[in-house]
Backbone as numpy.savetxt, mean C-alpha at the origin, in Angstrom:
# Nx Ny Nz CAx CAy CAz Cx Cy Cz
-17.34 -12.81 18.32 -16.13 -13.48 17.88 -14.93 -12.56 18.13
-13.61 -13.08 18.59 -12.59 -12.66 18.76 -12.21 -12.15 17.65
-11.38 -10.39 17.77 -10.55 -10.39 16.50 -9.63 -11.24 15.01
-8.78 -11.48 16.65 -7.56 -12.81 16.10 -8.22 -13.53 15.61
-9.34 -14.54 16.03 -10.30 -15.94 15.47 -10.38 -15.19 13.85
-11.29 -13.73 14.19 -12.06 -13.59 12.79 -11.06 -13.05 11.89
-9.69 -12.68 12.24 -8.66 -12.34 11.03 -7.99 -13.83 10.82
-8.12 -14.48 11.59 -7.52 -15.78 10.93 -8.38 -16.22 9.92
-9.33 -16.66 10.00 -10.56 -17.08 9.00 -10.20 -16.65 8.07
-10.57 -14.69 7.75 -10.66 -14.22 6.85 -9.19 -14.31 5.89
-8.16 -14.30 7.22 -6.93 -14.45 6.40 -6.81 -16.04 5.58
-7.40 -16.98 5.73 -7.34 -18.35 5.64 -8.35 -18.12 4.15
-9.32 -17.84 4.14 -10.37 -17.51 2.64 -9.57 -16.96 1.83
-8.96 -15.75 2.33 -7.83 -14.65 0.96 -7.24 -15.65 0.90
-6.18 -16.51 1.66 -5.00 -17.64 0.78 -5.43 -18.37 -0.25
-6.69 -18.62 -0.05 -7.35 -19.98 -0.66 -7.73 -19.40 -1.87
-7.78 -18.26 -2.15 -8.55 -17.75 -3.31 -7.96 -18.27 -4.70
-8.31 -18.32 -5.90 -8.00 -18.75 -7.15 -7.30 -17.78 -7.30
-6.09 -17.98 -8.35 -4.80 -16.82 -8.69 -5.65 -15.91 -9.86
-6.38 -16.02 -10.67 -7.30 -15.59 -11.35 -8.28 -14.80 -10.83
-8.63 -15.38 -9.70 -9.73 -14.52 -9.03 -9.23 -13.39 -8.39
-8.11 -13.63 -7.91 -7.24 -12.46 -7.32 -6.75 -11.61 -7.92
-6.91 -11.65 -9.48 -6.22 -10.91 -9.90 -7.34 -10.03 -10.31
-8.40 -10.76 -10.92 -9.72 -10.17 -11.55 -9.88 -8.97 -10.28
-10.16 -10.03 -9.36 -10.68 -8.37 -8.26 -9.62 -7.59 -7.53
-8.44 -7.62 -7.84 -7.47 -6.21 -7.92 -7.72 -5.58 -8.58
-8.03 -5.83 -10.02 -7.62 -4.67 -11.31 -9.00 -4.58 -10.54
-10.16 -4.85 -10.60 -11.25 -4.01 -10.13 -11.11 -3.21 -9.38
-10.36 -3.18 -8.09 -10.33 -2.06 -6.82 -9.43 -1.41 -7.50
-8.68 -1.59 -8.41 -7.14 -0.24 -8.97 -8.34 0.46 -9.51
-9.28 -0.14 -10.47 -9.95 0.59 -11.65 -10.91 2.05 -10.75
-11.53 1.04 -9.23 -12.60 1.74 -8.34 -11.72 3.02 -7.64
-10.29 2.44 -7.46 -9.82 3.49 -6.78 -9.35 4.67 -8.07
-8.82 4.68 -8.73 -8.75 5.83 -10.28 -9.86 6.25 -9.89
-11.03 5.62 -10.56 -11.97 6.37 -10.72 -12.62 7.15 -9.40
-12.20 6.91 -8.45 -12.61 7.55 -7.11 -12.92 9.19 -6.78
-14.11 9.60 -6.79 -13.63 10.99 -6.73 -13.54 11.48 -5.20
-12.81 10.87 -4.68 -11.49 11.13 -3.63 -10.37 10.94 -4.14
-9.75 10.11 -4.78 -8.69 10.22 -5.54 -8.71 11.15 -6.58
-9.78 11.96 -7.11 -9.39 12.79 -8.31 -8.94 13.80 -7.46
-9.72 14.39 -5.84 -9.29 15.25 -5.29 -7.59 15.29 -4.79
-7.14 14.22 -4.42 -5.82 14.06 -3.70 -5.13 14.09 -4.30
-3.99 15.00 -3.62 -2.70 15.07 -4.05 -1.48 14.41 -3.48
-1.68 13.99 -2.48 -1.04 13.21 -1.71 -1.88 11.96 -1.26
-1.33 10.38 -1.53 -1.76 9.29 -1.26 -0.73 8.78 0.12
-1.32 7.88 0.90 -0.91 7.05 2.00 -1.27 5.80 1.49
-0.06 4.59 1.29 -0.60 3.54 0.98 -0.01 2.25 1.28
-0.65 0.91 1.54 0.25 -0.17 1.97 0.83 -0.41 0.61
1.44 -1.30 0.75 2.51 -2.14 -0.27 2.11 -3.20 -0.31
1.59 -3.74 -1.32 0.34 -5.23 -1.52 2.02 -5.91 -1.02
1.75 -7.70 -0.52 2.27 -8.17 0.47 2.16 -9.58 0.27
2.24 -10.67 -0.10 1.50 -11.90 0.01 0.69 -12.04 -1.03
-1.36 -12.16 -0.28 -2.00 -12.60 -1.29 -2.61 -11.52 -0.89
-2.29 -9.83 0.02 -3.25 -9.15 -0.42 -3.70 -8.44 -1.89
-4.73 -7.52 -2.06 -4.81 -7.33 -3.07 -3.95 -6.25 -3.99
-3.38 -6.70 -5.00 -2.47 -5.80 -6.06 -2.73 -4.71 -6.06
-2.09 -3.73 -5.71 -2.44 -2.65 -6.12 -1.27 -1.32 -6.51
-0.30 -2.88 -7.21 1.23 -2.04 -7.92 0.74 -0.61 -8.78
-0.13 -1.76 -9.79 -0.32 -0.62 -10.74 -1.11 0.88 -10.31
-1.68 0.90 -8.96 -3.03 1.71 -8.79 -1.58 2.66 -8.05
-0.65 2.38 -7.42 0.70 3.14 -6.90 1.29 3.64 -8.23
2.12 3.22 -9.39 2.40 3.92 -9.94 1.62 4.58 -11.15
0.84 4.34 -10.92 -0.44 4.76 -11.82 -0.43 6.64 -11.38
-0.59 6.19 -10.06 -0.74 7.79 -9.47 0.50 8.77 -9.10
1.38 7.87 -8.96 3.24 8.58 -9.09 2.99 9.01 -10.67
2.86 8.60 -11.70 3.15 9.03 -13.36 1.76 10.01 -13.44
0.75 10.05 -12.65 0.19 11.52 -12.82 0.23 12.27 -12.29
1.37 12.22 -11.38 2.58 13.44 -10.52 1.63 13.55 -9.30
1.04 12.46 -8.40 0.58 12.89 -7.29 1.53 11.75 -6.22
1.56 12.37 -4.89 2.58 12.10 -3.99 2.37 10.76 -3.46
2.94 9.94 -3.82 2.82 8.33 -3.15 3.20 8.24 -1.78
3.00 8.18 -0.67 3.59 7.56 0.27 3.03 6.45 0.78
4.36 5.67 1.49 3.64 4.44 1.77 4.85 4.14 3.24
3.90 3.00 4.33 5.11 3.39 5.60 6.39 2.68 5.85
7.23 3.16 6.39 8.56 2.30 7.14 7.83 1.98 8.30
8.27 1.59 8.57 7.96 0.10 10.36 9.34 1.06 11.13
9.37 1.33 11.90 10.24 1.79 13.41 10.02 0.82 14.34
10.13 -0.11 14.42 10.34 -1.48 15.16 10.93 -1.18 16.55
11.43 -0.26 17.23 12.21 0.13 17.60 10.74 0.73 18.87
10.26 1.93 17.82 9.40 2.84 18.09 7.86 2.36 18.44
7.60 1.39 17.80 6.31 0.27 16.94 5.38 1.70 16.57
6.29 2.27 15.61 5.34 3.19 14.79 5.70 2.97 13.53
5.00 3.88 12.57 5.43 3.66 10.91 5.68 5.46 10.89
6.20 5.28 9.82 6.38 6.85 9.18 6.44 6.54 7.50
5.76 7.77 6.96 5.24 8.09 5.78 6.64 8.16 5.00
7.32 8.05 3.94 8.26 8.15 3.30 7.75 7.98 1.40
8.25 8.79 0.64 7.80 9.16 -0.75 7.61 7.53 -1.04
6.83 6.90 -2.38 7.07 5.90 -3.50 7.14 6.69 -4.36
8.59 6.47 -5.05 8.97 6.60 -6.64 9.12 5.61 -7.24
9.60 4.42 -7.29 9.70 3.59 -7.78 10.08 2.39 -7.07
9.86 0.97 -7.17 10.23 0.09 -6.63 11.48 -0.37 -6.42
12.28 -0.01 -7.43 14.12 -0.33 -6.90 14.47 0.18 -5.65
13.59 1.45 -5.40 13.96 2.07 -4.07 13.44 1.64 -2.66
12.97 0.22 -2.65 12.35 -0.15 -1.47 13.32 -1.43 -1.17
13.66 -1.69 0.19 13.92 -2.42 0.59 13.30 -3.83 1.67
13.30 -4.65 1.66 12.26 -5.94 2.58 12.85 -5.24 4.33
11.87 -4.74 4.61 11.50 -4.67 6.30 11.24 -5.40 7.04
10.29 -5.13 7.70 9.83 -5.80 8.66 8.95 -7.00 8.32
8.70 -8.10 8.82 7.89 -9.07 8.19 8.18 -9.66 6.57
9.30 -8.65 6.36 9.94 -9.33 4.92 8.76 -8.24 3.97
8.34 -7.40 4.37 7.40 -6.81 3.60 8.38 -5.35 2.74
8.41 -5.35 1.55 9.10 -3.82 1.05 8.39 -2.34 1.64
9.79 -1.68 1.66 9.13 -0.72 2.67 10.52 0.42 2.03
10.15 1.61 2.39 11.68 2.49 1.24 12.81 2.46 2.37
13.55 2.88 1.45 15.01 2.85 2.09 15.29 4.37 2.48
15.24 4.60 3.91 14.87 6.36 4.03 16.75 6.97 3.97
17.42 6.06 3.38 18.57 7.05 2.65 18.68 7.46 1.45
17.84 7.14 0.54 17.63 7.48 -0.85 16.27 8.39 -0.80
15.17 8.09 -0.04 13.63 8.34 0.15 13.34 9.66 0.62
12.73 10.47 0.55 11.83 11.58 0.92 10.80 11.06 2.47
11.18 11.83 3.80 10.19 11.55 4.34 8.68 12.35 4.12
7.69 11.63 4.33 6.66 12.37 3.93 5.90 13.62 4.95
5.67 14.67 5.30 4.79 15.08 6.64 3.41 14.40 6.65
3.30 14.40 7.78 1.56 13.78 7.95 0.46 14.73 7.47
0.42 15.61 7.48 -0.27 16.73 7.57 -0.07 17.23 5.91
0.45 16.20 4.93 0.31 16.53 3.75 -0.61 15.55 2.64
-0.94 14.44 3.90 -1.73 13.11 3.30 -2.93 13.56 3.01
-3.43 13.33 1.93 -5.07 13.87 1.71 -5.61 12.72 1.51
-4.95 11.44 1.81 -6.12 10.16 1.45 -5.43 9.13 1.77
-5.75 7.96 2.57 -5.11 6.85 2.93 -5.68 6.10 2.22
């Protein structure tokens, strides 16, 4: 099966899902990722920005900013068609990018180095 075919599908099942069900199995992956012992090791996180109907994972972001470990998450270079790492502190500080998706505003934001990510 084609990529595209099998991300459409799969993307077509996540829409359909119950708002309940979606929520039940976020807090599960926030709870799996805490408890992760890869996350107990990291000090620096790489992370998307839940989007649509992927899965929540606000709280599992500032969960780990308020126990002082380094959030980053990417800008889109549209330009470039690359991303770059830039701090999460808080959500006021993100602005809708690319695809309408929040992404930081790298005049207020910290860029991040690559070479400081210990966990995507």
């Amino acid at each position: 099966m084609e990529k595209r075919v099998l991300r459409k599908q799969l993307l077509g099942i996540r829409s359909e899902m119950n708002e309940q069900v979606r929520v039940e199995k976020s807090e599960k992956i926030v709870h799996q990722l805490i408890n992760s012992p890869f996350y107990h090791e990291a000090k620096c996180i790489f992370s998307f920005v839940p989007f649509g109907h992927e899965v929540n994972i606000r709280r599992f972001l500032e969960y780990s900013v308020f126990e002082g470990r380094t959030v980053a998450i990417p800008k889109t270079l549209s330009e470039r068609k690359e991303i770059e790492p830039y701090r999460f502190q808080k959500w006021d500080n993100l602005t809708k990018g690319h695809f309408g998706i929040l992404e930081p505003n790298e005049h207020i934001t910290d860029k991040v180095e690559r070479d400081e990510i210990d966990l995507l």
